[in-house]
C-alpha positions as protocol buffer text, in pm:
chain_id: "A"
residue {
  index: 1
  type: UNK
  ca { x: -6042 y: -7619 z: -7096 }
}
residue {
  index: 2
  type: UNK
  ca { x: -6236 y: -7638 z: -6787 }
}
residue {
  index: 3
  type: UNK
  ca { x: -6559 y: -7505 z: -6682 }
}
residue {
  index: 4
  type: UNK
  ca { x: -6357 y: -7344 z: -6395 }
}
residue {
  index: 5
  type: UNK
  ca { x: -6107 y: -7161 z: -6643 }
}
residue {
  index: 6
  type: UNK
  ca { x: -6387 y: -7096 z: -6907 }
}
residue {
  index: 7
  type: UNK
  ca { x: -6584 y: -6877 z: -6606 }
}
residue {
  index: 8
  type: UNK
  ca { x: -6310 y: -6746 z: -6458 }
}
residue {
  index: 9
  type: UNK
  ca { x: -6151 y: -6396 z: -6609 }
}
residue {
  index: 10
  type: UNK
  ca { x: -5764 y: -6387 z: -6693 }
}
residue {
  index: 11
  type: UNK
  ca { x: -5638 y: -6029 z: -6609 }
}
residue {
  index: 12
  type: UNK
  ca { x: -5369 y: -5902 z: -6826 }
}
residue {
  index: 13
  type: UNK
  ca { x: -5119 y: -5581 z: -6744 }
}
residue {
  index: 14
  type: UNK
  ca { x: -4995 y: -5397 z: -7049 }
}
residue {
  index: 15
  type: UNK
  ca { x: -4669 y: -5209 z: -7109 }
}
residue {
  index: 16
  type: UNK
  ca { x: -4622 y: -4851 z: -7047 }
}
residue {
  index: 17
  type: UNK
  ca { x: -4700 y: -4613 z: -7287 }
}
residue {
  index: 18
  type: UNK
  ca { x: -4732 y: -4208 z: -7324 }
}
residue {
  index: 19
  type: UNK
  ca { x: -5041 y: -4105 z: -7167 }
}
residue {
  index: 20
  type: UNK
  ca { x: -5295 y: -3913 z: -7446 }
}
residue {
  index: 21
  type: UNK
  ca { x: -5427 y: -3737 z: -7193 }
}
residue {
  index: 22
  type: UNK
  ca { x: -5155 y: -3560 z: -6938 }
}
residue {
  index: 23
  type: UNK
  ca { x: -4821 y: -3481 z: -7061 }
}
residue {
  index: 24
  type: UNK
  ca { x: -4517 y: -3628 z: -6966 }
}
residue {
  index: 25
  type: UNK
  ca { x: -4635 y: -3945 z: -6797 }
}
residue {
  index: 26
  type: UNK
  ca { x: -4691 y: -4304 z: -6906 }
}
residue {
  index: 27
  type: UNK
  ca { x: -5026 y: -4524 z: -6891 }
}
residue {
  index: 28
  type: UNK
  ca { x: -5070 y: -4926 z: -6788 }
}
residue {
  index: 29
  type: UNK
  ca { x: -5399 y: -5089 z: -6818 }
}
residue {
  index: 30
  type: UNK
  ca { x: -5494 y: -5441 z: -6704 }
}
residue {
  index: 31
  type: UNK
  ca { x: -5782 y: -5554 z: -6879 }
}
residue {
  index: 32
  type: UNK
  ca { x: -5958 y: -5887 z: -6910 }
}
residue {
  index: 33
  type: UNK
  ca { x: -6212 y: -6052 z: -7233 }
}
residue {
  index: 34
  type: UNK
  ca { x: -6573 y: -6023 z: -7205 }
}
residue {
  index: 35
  type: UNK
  ca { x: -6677 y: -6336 z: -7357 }
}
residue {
  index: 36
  type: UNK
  ca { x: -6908 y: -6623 z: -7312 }
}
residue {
  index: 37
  type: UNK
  ca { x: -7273 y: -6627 z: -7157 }
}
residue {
  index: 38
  type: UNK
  ca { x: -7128 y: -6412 z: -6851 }
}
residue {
  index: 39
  type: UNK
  ca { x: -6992 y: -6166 z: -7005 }
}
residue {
  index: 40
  type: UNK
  ca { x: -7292 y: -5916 z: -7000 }
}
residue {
  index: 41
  type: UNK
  ca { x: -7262 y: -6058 z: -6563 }
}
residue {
  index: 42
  type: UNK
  ca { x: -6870 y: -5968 z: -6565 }
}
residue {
  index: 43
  type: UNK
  ca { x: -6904 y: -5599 z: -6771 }
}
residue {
  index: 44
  type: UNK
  ca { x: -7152 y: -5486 z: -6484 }
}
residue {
  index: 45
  type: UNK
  ca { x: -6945 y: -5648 z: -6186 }
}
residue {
  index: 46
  type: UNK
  ca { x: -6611 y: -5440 z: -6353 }
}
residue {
  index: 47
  type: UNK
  ca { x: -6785 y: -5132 z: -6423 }
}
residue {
  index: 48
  type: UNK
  ca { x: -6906 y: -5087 z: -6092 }
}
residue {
  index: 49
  type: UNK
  ca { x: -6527 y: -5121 z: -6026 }
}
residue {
  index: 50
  type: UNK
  ca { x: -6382 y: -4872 z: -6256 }
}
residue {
  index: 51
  type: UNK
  ca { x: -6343 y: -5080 z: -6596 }
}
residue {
  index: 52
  type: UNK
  ca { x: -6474 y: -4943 z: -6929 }
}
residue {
  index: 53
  type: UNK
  ca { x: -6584 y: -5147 z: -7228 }
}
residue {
  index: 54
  type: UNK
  ca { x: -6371 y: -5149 z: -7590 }
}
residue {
  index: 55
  type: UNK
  ca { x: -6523 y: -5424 z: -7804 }
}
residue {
  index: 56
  type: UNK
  ca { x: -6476 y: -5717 z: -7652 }
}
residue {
  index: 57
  type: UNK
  ca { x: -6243 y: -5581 z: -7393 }
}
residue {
  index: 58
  type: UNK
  ca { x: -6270 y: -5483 z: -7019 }
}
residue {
  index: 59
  type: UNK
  ca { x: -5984 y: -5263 z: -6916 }
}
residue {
  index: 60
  type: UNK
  ca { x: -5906 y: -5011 z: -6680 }
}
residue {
  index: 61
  type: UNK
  ca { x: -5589 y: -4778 z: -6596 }
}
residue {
  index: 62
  type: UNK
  ca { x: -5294 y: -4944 z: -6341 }
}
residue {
  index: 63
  type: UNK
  ca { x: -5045 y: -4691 z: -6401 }
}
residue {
  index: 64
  type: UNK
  ca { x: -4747 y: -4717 z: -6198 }
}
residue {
  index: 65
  type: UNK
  ca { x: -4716 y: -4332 z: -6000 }
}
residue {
  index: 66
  type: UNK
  ca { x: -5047 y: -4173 z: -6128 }
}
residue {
  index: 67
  type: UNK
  ca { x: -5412 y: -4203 z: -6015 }
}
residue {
  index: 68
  type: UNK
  ca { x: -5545 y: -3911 z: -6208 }
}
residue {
  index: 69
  type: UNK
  ca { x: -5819 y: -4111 z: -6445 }
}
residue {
  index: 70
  type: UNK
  ca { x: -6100 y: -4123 z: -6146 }
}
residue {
  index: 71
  type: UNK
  ca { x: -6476 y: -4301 z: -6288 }
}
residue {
  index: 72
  type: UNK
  ca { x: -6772 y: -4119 z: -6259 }
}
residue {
  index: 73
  type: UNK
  ca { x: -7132 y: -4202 z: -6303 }
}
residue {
  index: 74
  type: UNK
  ca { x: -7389 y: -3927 z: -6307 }
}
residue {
  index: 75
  type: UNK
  ca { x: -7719 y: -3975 z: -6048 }
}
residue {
  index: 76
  type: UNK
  ca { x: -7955 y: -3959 z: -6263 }
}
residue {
  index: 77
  type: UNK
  ca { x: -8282 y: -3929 z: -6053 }
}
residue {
  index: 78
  type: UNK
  ca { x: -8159 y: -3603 z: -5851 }
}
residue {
  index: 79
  type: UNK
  ca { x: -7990 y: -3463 z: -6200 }
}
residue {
  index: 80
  type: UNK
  ca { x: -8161 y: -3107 z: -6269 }
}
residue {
  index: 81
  type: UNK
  ca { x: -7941 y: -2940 z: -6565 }
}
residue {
  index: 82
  type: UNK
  ca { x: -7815 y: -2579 z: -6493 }
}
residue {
  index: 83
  type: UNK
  ca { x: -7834 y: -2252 z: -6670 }
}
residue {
  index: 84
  type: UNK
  ca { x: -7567 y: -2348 z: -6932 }
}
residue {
  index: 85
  type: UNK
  ca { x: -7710 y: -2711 z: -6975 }
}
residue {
  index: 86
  type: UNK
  ca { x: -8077 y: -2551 z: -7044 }
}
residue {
  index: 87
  type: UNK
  ca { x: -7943 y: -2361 z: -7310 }
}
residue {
  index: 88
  type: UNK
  ca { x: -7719 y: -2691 z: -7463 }
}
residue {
  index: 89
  type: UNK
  ca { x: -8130 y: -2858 z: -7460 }
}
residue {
  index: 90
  type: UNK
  ca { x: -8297 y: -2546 z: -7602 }
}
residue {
  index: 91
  type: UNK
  ca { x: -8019 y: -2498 z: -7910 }
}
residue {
  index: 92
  type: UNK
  ca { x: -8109 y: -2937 z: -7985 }
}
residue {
  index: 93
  type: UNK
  ca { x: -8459 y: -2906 z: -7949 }
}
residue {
  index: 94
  type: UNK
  ca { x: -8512 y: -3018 z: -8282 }
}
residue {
  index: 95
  type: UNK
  ca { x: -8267 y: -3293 z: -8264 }
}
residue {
  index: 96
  type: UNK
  ca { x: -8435 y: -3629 z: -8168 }
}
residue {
  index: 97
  type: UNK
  ca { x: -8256 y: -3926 z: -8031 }
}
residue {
  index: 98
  type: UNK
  ca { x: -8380 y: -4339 z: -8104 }
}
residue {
  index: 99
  type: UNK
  ca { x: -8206 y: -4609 z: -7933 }
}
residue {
  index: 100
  type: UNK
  ca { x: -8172 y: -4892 z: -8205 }
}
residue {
  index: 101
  type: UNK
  ca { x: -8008 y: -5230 z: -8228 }
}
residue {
  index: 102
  type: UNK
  ca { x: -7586 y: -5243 z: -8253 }
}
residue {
  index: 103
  type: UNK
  ca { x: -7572 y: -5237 z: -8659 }
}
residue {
  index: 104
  type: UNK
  ca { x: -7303 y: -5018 z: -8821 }
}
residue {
  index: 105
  type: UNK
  ca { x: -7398 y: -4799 z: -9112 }
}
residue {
  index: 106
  type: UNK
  ca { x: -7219 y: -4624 z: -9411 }
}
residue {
  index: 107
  type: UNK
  ca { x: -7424 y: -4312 z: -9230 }
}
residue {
  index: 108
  type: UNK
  ca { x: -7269 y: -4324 z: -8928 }
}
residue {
  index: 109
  type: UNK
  ca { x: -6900 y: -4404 z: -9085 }
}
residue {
  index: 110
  type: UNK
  ca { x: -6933 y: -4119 z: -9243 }
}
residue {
  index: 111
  type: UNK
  ca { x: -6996 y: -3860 z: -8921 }
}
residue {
  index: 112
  type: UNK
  ca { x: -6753 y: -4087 z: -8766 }
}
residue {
  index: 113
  type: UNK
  ca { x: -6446 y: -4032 z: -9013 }
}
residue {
  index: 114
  type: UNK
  ca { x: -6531 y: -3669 z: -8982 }
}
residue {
  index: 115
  type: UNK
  ca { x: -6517 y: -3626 z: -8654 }
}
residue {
  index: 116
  type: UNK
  ca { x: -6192 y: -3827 z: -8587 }
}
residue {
  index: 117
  type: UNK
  ca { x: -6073 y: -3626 z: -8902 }
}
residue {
  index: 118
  type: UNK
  ca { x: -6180 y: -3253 z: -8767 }
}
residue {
  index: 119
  type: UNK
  ca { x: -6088 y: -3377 z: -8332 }
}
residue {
  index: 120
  type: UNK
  ca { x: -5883 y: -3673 z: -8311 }
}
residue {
  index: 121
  type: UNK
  ca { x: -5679 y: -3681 z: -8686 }
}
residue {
  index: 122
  type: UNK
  ca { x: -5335 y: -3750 z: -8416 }
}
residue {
  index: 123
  type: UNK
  ca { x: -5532 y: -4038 z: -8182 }
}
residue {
  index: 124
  type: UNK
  ca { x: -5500 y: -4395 z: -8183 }
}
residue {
  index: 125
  type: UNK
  ca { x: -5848 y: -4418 z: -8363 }
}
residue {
  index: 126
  type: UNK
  ca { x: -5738 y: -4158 z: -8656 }
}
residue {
  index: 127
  type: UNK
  ca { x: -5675 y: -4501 z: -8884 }
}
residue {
  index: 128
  type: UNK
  ca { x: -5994 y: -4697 z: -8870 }
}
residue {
  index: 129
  type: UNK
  ca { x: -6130 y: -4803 z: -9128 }
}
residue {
  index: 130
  type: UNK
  ca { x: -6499 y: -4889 z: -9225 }
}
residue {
  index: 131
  type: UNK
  ca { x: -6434 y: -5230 z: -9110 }
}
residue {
  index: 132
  type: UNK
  ca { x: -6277 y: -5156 z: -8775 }
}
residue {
  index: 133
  type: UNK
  ca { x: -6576 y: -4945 z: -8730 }
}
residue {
  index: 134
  type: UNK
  ca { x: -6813 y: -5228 z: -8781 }
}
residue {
  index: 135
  type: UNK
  ca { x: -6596 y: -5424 z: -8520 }
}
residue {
  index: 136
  type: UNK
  ca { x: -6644 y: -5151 z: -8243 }
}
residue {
  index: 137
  type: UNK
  ca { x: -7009 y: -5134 z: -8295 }
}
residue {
  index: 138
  type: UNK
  ca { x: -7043 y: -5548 z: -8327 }
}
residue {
  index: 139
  type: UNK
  ca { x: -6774 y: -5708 z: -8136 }
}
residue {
  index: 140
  type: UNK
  ca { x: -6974 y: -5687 z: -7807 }
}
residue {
  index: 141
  type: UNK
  ca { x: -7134 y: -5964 z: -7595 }
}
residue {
  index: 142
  type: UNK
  ca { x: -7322 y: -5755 z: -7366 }
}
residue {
  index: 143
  type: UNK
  ca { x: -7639 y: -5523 z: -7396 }
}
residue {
  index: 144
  type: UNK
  ca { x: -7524 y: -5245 z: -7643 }
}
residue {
  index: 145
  type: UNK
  ca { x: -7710 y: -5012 z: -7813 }
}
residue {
  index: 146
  type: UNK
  ca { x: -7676 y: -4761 z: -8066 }
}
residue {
  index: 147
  type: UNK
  ca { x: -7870 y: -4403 z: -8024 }
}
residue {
  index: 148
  type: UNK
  ca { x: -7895 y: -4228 z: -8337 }
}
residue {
  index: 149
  type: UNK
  ca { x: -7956 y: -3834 z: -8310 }
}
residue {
  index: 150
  type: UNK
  ca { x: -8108 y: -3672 z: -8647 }
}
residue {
  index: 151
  type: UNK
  ca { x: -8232 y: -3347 z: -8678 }
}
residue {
  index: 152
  type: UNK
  ca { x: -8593 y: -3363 z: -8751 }
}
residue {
  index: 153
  type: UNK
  ca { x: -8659 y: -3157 z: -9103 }
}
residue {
  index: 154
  type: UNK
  ca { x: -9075 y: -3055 z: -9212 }
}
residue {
  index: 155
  type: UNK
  ca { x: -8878 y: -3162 z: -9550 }
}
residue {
  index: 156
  type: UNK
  ca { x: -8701 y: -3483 z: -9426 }
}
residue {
  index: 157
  type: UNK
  ca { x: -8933 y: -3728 z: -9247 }
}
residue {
  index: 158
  type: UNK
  ca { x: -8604 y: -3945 z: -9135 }
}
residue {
  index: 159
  type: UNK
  ca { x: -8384 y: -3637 z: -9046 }
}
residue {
  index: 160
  type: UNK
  ca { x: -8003 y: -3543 z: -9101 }
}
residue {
  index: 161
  type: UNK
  ca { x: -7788 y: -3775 z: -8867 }
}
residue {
  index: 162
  type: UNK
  ca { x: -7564 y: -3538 z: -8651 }
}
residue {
  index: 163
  type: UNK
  ca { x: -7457 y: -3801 z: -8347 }
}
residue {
  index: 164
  type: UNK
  ca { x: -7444 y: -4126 z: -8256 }
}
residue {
  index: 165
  type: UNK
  ca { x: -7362 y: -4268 z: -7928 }
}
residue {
  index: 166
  type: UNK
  ca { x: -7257 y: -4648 z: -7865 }
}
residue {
  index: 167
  type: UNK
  ca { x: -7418 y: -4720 z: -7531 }
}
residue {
  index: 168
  type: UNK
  ca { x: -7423 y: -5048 z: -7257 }
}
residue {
  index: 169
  type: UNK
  ca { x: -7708 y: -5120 z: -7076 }
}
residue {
  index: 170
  type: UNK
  ca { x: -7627 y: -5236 z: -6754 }
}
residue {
  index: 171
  type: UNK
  ca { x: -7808 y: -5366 z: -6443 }
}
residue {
  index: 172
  type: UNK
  ca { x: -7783 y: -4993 z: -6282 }
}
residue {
  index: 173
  type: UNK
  ca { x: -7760 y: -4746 z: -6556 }
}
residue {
  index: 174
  type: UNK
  ca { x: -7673 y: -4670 z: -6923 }
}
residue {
  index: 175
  type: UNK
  ca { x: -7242 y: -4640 z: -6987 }
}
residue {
  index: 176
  type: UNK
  ca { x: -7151 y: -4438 z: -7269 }
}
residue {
  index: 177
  type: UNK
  ca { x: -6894 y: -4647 z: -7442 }
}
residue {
  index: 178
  type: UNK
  ca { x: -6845 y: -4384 z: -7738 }
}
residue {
  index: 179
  type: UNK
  ca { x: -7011 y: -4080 z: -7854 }
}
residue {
  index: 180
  type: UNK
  ca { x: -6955 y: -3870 z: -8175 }
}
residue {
  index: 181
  type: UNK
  ca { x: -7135 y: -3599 z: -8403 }
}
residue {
  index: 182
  type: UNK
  ca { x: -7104 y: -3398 z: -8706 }
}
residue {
  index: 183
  type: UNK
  ca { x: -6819 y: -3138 z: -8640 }
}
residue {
  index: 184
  type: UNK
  ca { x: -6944 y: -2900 z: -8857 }
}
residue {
  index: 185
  type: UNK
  ca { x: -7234 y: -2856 z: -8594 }
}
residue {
  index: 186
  type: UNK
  ca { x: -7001 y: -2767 z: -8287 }
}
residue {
  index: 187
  type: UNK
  ca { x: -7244 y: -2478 z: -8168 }
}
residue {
  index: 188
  type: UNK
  ca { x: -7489 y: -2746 z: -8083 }
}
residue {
  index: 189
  type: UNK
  ca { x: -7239 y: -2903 z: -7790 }
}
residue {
  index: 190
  type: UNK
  ca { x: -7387 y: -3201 z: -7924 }
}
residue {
  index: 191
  type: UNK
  ca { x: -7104 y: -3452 z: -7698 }
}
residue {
  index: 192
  type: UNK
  ca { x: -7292 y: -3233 z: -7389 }
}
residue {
  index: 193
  type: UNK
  ca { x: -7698 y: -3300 z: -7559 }
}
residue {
  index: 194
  type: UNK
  ca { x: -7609 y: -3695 z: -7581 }
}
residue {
  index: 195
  type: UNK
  ca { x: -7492 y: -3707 z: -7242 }
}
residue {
  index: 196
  type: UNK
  ca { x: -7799 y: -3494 z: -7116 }
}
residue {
  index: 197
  type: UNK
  ca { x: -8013 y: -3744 z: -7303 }
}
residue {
  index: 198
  type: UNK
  ca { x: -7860 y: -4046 z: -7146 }
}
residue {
  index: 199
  type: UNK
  ca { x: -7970 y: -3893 z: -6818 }
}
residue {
  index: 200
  type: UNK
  ca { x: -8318 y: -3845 z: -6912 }
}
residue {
  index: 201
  type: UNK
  ca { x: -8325 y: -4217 z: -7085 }
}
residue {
  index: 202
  type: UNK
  ca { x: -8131 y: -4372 z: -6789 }
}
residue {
  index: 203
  type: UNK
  ca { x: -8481 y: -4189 z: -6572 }
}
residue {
  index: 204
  type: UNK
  ca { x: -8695 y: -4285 z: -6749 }
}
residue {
  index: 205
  type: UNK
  ca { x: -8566 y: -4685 z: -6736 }
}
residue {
  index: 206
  type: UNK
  ca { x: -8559 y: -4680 z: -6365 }
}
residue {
  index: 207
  type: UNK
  ca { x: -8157 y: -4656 z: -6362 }
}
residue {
  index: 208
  type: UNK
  ca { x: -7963 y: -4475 z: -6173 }
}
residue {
  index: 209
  type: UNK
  ca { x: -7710 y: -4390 z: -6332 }
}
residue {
  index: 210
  type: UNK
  ca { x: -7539 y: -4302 z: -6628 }
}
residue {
  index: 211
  type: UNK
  ca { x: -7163 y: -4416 z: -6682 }
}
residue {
  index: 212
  type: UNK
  ca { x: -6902 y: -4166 z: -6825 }
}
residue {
  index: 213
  type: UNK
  ca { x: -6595 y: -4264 z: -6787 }
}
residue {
  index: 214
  type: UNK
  ca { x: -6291 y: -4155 z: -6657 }
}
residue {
  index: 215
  type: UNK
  ca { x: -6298 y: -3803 z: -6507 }
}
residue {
  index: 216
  type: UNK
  ca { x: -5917 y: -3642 z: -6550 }
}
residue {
  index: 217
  type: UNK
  ca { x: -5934 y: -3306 z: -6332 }
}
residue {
  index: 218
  type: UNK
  ca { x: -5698 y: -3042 z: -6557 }
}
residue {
  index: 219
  type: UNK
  ca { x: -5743 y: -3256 z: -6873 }
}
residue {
  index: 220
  type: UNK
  ca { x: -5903 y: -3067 z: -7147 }
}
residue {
  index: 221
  type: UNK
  ca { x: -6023 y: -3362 z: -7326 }
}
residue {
  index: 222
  type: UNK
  ca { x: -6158 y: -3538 z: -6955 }
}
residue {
  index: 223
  type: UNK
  ca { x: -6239 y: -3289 z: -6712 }
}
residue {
  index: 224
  type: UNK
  ca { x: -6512 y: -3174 z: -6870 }
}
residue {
  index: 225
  type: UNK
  ca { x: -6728 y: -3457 z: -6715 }
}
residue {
  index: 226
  type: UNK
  ca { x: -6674 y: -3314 z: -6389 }
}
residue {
  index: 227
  type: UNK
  ca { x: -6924 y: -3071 z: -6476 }
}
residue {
  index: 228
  type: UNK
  ca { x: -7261 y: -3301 z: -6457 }
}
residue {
  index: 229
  type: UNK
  ca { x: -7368 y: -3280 z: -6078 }
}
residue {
  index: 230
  type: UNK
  ca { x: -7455 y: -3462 z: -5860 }
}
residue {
  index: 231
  type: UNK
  ca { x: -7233 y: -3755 z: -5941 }
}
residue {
  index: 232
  type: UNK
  ca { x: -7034 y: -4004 z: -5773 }
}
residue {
  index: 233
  type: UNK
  ca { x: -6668 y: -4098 z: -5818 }
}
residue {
  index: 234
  type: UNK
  ca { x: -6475 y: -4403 z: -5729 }
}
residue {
  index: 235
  type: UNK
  ca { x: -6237 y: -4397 z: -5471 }
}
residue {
  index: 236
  type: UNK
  ca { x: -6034 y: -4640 z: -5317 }
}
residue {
  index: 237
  type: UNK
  ca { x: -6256 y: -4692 z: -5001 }
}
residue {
  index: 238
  type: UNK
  ca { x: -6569 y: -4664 z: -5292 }
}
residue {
  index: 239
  type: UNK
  ca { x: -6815 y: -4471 z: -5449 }
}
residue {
  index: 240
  type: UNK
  ca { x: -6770 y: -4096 z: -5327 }
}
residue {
  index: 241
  type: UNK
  ca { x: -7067 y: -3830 z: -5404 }
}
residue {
  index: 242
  type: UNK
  ca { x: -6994 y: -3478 z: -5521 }
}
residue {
  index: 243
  type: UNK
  ca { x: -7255 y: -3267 z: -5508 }
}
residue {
  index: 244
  type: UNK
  ca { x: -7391 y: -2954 z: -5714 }
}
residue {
  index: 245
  type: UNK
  ca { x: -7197 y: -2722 z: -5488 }
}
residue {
  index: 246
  type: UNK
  ca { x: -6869 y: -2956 z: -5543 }
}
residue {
  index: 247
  type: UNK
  ca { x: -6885 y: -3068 z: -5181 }
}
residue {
  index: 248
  type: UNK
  ca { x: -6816 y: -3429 z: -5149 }
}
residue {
  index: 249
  type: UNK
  ca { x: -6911 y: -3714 z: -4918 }
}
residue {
  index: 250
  type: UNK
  ca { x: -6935 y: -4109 z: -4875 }
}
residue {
  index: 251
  type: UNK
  ca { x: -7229 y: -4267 z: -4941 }
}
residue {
  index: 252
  type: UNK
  ca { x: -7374 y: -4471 z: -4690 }
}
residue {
  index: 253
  type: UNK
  ca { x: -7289 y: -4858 z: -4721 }
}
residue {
  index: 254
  type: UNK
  ca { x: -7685 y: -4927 z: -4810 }
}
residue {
  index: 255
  type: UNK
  ca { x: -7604 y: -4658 z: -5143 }
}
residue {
  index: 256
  type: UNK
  ca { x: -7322 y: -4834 z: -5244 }
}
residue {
  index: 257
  type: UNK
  ca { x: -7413 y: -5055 z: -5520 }
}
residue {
  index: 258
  type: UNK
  ca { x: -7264 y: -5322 z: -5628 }
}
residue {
  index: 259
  type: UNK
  ca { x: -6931 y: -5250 z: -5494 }
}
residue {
  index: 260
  type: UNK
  ca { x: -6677 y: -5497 z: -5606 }
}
């Protein structure tokens, strides 16, 4: 193999298959490897152009007749959480959140296989096993992270583990690649407390952004990520801002980062 070929990605296109997340319409996704010493390079570059990270995968939708699955990143520096977010901070404020090294744990299995059980027992994750867990969290050659959330305790100097979140750091911002808590503590919004978090860390870094996703506007499971303002969402002609009062607008060329 050459140098040339080793450096250069190979994009793949899959077959269609029933979208999980509107009914009655297929998915495609071309998606490339993220291998080699450029691979942490390659994830940023893709991100910035709509890709998310699964293990050692970079993929992103191509669907045939459907552009619904838009990618949002959240601005962090001009973030300022509203009534309903204050409260989601105030009901955690004794949860506590420390970024560690990518290494799997029989702890976190275990609030994993819960939560899959209790929200996802019909997804295409509703099978893994320990081991495939391990492989999520360790087949990565890029800057991951894991954040561990426990709930500090007078009694318990470590603290009950009730989310984890499986997090890239790239060049301009943090990118959730997956997030999941103890279901049994729902009333916490505890999916809406990491992602608050990974504004504050992504501040506090110098980054500007934090990386959700794909926004699905009248998905249940998706559209929910509309809600952090002010954020900006790719668009064919690039990164598009929406602001708190949902009015949206172009950023100019000098905001556009790292536009593919």
């Amino acid at each position: 193999m050459t140098q040339h070929s080793r450096d250069t990605p190979q994009f793949y296109l899959t077959a269609p298959s029933p979208c999980p997340y509107l009914p009655d319409r297929s998915e495609r996704k071309v998606f490339t490897h993220l291998v080699g010493e450029k691979a942490g390079d390659l994830n940023d570059l893709l991100t910035h152009g709509g890709f998310r990270r699964s293990q050692s995968i970079a993929y992103r939708p191509a669907c045939d007749q459907c552009r619904a699955c838009v990618s949002v990143r959240v601005i962090a520096d001009e973030f300022r959480p509203s009534r309903g977010f204050r409260r989601v901070l105030a009901r955690n404020a004794d949860v506590a959140g420390t970024m560690r090294a990518a290494v799997p744990t029989s702890e976190q299995y275990s609030i994993f296989r819960a939560y899959l059980d209790r929200r996802h027992r019909h997804g295409g994750m509703a099978d893994m096993t320990v081991l495939d867990y391990a492989m999520m969290v360790e087949d990565s050659h890029v800057e991951t992270r894991i954040i561990e959330y426990r709930r500090r305790s007078p009694l318990d100097e470590r603290g009950d583990l009730v989310g984890v979140a499986l997090t890239d750091v790239l060049s301009d911002g943090l990118s959730m690649v997956y997030s999941f808590f103890e279901p049994s503590e729902r009333n916490r919004s505890l999916g809406t407390f990491m992602i608050l978090d990974h504004v504050s860390r992504a501040r506090q870094l110098g980054l500007p952004y934090v990386y959700l996703g794909y926004w699905i506007e009248g998905s249940r499971k998706m559209g929910y990520k509309g809600r952090f303002l002010p954020q900006q969402r790719l668009a064919p002609t690039g990164w598009l801002r929406v602001d708190a009062n949902g009015e949206s607008q172009h950023e100019p060329p000098d905001q556009i980062r790292n536009r593919p």
